[in-house]
C-alpha positions in Angstrom: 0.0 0.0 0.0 1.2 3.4 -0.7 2.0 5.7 2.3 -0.6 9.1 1.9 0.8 11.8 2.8 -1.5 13.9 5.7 -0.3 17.5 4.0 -1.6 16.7 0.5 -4.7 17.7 1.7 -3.6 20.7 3.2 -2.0 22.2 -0.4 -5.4 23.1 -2.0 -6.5 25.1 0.8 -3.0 27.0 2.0 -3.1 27.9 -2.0 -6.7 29.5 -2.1 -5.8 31.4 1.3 -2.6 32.8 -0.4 -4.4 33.6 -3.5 -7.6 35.3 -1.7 -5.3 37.8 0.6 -3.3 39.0 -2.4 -7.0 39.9 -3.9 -7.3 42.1 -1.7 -4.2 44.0 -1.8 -3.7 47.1 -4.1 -1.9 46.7 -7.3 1.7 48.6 -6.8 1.2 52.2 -7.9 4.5 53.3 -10.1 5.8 56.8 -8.8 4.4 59.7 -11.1 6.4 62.4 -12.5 5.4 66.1 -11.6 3.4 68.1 -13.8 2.5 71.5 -14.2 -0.6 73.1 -15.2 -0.6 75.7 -17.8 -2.1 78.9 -17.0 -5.3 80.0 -18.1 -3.6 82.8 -20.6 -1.3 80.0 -22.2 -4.7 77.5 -23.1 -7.5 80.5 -24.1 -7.1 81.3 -27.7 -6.2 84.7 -29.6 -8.7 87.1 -30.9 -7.4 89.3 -33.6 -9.2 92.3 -34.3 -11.0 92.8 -37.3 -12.1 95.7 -39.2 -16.0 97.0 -39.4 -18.2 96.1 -42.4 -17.2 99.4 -44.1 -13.7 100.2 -42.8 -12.9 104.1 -42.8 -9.3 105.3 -42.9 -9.4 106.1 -39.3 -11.0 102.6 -38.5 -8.0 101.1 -40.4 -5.5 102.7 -38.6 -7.5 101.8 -35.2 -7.6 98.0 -36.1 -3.7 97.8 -37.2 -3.0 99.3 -33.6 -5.0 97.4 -31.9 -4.1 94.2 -34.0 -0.3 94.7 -33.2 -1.2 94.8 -29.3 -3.3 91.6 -30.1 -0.5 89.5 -31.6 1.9 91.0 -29.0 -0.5 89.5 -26.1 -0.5 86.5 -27.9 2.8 85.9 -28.2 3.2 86.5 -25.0 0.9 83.7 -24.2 2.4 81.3 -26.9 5.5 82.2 -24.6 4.3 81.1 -21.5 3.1 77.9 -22.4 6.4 77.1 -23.9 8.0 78.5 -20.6 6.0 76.3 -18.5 6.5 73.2 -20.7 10.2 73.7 -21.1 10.4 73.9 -16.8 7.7 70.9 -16.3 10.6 69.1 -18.5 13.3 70.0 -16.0 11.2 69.1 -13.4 10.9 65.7 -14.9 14.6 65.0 -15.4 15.4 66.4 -11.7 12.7 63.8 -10.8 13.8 60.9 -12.8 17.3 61.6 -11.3 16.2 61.3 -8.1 14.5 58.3 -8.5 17.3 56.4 -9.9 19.2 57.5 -6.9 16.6 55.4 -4.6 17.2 52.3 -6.1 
């Protein structure tokens, strides 16, 4: 007769417990880089102005004023949104840095 071993029966069971109280853990969350968010003048579009239905000379020489200060302002914000990307970069490569040190 062949000897039965008393711990066989015992696998099954010590397997489903092992397997039900890693259910219930989390999955490991991987560290996240920093971001920045843009500021509301870098995301909101530019408005050019635009001339009347009929333009006079005086209107004409209103609108090009007013359209340089337009594309000035939105330079500007084209500008600060590449700011902001440019140091959300550095902020990433400070942070990758440092988490290469940790392990």
């Amino acid at each position: 007769m062949t000897p039965t071993f008393r711990w066989h029966h015992a696998v099954p069971v010590a397997c489903a417990l092992m397997t039900a109280s890693c259910a219930g853990l989390p999955p490991p969350s991987a560290p996240v880089p920093p971001q920045l968010i843009l500021p509301e003048a870098a995301t909101t579009p530019c408005s050019l102005t635009r001339l009347a239905e009929d333009p006079t000379l005086a209107d004409l020489e209103v609108a090009y004023m007013a359209r340089g200060g337009d594309l000035v302002a939105c330079d500007a914000a084209r500008q600060l949104a590449v700011d902001t990307l440019l140091a959300e970069r550095a902020l990433q490569v400070r942070w990758r840095r440092t988490v290469e040190r940790r392990r």
